[in-house]
N, C-alpha and C positions, 0 to 999 in steps of 0.2 A: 514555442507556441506563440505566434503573435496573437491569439486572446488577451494577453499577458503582457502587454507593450504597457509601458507605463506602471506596473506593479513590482513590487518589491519582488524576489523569489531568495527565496532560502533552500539549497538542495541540499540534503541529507543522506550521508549513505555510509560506508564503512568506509577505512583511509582509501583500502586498493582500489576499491570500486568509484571512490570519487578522482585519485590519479586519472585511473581509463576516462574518466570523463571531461575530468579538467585537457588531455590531450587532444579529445576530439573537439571541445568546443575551442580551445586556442589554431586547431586547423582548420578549422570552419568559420573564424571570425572572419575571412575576406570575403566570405560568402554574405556576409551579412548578419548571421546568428548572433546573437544576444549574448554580450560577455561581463554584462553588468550582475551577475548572478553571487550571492555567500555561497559558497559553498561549507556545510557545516560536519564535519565529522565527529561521528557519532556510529557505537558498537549498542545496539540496543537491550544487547543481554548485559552488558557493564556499564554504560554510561548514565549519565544524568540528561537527559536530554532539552529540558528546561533549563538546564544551567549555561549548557552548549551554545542553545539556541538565544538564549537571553545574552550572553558573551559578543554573539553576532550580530547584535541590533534589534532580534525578534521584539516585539511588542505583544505581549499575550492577553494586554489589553483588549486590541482593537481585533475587530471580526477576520477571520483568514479562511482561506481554502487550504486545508493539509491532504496531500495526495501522499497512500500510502501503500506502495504498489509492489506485489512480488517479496513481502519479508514477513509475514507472517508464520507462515507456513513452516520458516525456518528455525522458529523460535519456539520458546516454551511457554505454558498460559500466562506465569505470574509477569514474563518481558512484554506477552503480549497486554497483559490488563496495565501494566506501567504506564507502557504509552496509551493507551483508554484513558487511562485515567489522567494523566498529564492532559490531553487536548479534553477531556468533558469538562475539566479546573479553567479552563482560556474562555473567551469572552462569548457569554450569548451569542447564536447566530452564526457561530466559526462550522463553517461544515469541515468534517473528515469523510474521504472518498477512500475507502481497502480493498483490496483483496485477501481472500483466504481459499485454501481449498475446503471440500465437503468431506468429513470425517471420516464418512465411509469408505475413503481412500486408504486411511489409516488403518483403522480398524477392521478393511475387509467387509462391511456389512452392505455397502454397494459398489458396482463393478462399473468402471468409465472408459472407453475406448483408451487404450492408450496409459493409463495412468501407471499400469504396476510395472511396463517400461519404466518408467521416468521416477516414480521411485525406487526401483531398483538403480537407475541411475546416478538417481542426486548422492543416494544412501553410500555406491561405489567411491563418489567426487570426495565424499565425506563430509558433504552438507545434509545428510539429510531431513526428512520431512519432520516435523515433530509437532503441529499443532495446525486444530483444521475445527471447524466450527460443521453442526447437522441447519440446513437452512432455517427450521423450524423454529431453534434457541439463540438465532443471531439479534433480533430483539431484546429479548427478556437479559441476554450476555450484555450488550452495550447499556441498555437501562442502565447498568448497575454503577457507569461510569457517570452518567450525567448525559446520556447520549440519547438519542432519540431516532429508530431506524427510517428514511425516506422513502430505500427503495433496497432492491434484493435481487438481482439478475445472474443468472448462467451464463459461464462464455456462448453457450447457443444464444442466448436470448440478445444476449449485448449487441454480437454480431451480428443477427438480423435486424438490430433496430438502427446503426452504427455504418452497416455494412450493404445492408439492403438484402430483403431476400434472394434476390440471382447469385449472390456471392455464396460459392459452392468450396471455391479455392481452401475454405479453412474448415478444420474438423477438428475431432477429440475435442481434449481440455474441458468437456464439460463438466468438469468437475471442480472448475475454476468458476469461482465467485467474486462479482462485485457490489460491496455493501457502501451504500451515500446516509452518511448521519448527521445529525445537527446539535450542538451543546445547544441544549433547553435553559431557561434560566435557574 
């Protein structure tokens, strides 16, 4: 993302999934891509992620943008309130940007284009879904960390503002949410 030119980045993800990544940006560096990046590994059902993060220069001091995208879903409440609750403890003003899916994937109590494919998929992979917030209690849920909800959007919603409304090409996943929060003092 050149937004990003000049900014620290720390990417965090599990060993295998930072390998795959560490390969494509060491093949992309003659393209010009950005190889000045920590990469931080980190199992968010086991590790310490503060300790990690702090190991690799992080500063929980000074204000950050945490993007936390696609690992929710995967996880159980108490891993998910961990890391809640690690970034609402980080400095005033740090926004965290997530995704989660809508419960009612889980639970069966609403029906989304596409979705009971894909969990019956993930669930095949033997990853699957295990934790999804109802849009309604994603507020009052981050409160509890220190967090303060900005905004709340539907993959429809993201993608027509993101994408422009003529953009027809993409569907389903509405059931995919992105939540932007702010550690309050």
């Amino acid at each position: 993302m050149t937004e990003l030119g000049g900014t620290r980045v720390f990417e965090v993800d599990r060993r295998d999934t930072q390998a795959s990544k560490r390969a494509r940006v060491g093949a992309a560096a003659e393209l010009g891509v950005r190889t000045d990046v920590s990469y931080v590994t980190v199992d968010f059902a086991r590790d310490d992620l503060a300790a990690r993060l702090a190991a690799a220069g992080w500063d929980r001091s000074r204000p950050s943008i945490v993007v936390w995208e696609g690992v929710t879903n995967y996880l159980d409440e108490a891993a998910v309130a961990d890391v809640l609750r690690f970034v609402g403890g980080t400095s005033p003003g740090t926004t965290l940007i997530f995704t989660y899916i809508h419960r009612g994937v889980l639970d069966g109590s609403v029906r989304f284009e596409g979705a009971d494919k894909l969990v019956r998929n993930v669930r095949r992979l033997g990853e699957p879904w295990t934790f999804g917030l109802h849009p309604d209690e994603v507020s009052d849920f981050v409160a509890r960390f220190g967090l303060r909800l900005e905004e709340d959007l539907g993959a429809d919603a993201y993608r027509r503002r993101y994408l422009g409304d003529d953009d027809r090409t993409l569907s389903g996943y509405g059931f995919y949410r992105l939540a932007v929060t702010r550690v309050v003092a």
